[in-house]
N, C-alpha and C positions, 0 to 999 in steps of 0.2 A: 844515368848510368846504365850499359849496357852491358851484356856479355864479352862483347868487345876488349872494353876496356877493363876485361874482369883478368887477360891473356896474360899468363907466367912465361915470358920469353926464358928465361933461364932452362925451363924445359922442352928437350929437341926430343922430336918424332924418332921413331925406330923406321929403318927402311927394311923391306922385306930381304936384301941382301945382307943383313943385319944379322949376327949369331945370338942363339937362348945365353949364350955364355957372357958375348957385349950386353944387352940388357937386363940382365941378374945384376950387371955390374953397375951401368946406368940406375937401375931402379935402388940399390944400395945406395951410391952416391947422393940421388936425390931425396932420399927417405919418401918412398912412395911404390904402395904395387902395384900401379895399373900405367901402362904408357900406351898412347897409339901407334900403331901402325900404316905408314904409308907406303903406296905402290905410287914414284914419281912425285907425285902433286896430292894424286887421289887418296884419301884416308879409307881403311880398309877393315880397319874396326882398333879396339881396345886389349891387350894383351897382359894378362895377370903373371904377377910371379909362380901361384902355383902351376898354371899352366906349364910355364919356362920348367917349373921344375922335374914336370912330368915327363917331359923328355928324351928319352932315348940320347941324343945324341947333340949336344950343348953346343956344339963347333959349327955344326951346319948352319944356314940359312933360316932365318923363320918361315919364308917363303915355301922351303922344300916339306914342312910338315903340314901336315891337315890339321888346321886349325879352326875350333869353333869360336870365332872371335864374337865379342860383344861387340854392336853396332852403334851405342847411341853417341847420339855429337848435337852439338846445338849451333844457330845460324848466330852470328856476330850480331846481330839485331834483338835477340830476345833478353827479357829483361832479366836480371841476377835472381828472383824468385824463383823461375823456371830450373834454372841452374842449379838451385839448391836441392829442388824437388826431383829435379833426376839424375841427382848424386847421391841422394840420400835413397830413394826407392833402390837405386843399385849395388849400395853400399860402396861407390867408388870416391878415390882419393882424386882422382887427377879424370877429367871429361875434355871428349875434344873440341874445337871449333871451324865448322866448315861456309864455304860460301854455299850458293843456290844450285852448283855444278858439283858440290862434291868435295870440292879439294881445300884439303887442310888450309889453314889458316893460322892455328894456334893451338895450345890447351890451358884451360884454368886446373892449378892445383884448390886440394880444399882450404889451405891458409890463406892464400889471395883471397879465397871466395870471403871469408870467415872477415879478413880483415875490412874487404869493404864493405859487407853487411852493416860491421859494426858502425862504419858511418851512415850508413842508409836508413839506420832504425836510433840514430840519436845518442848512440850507446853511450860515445864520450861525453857528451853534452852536459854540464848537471842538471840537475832535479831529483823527481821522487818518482818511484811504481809502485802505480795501483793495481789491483787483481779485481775486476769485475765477474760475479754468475750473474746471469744475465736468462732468460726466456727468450727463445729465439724468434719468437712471435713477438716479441715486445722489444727488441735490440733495434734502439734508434744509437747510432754515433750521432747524427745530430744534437739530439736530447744531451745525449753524454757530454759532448761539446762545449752545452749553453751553460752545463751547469758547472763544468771547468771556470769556463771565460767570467762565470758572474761573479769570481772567486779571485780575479784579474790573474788569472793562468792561461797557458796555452798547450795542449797537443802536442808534443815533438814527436812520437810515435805510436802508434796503433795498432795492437794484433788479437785479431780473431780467432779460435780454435774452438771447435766442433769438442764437447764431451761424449766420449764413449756409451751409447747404451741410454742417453738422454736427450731430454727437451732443449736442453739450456747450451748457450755458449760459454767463454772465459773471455771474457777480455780484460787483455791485458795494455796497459796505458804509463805511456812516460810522460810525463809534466815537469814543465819549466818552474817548479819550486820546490826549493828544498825540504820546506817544512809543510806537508798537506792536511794538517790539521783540519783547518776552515771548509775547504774539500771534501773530507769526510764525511763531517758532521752535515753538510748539505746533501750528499749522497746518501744518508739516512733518512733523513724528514724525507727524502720521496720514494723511500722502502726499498735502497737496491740493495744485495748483498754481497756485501765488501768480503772477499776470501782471504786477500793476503795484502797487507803494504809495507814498501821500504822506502822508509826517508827520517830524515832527522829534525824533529819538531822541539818547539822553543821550548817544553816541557823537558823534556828529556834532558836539551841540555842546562837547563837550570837544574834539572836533579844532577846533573854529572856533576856540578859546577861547585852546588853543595857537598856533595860526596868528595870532592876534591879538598876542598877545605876543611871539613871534617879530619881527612885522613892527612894534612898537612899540622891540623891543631894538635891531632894525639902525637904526632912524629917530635912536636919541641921537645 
């Protein structure tokens, strides 16, 4: 998956003969504040509603004001991570996509983005999540891998994040089973330390199971 393929055709460009008054109205309709701007073909930058609203004169042209527009756009070729990363440093809803020359191509909204992430990272898939701390000097996914698979599990996704002000990473891990009991308890005997897990282990539902009967027995 590419950028490319990340492209919300539903969403059209502003052209610079384009009035603050048309796209207030466009950016309404689409529930989004930020739309690009093109000149022809060529993309010219990114245009905010509060901009639009600062406006003097909402009729005219975007074209005829001085505009400090935001620049950033990504090539159709870069991968959906990238995408995230400089939508999120922008705080922008809607990013353009241009070819090697410049010229518009598309824009990804952040639902599009959101939606195929959630396939990229397993999201639908079932299983369980692990929360690994981790020592950065000692972070093998490798290691972490072997001691998955000896568990007869697998990987569906992997994310690493940097702790603030420390040593250590988080990683975080989706795994193709429900119930990661046996997984834990082997991630203990080799001393990692487990922050957080969500999944549904045979324990639990045998207490639900009892708890249900219970409160079925008192109900006669």
């Amino acid at each position: 998956m590419l950028a490319f393929d990340l492209i919300n055709d539903d969403i059209p460009p502003l052209k610079i003969e384009d009035s603050a008054e048309k796209a207030l109205r466009w950016m309404d309709e689409f529930h989004v504040s930020h739309l690009p701007v093109i000149n022809g073909t060529q993309f010219i930058g990114m245009i905010s509603d509060d901009e639009l609203y600062d406006l003097n004169d909402q009729t005219a042209p975007i074209g005829s004001h001085k505009l400090a527009l935001l620049k950033p756009h990504l090539l159709g070729g870069q991968h959906p991570y990238d995408v995230l990363k400089l939508m999120a440093e922008l705080s922008l809803d809607v990013i353009a996509v241009t070819d090697e020359e410049g010229n518009f191509v598309g824009c990804i909204t952040l639902p599009r983005l959101a939606e195929k992430l959630s396939s990229l990272a397993a999201v639908r898939e079932p299983g369980g999540i692990m929360v690994l701390e981790v020592n950065k000097v000692d972070y093998s996914l490798a290691q972490i891998s072997q001691i998955i698979e000896s568990n007869d599990a697998k990987i569906l996704s992997a994310y690493v994040a940097s702790i603030p002000n420390s040593t250590k990473v988080e990683v975080t891990l989706k795994i193709n089973m429900d119930d990661l009991t046996r997984i834990l308890q082997t991630f203990t005997r080799y001393n990692y330390d487990v922050k957080a897990t969500f999944h549904q282990s045979s324990y639990e539902e045998d207490m639900r199971s009892r708890y249900d009967e219970f409160m079925n027995y008192i109900n006669i």
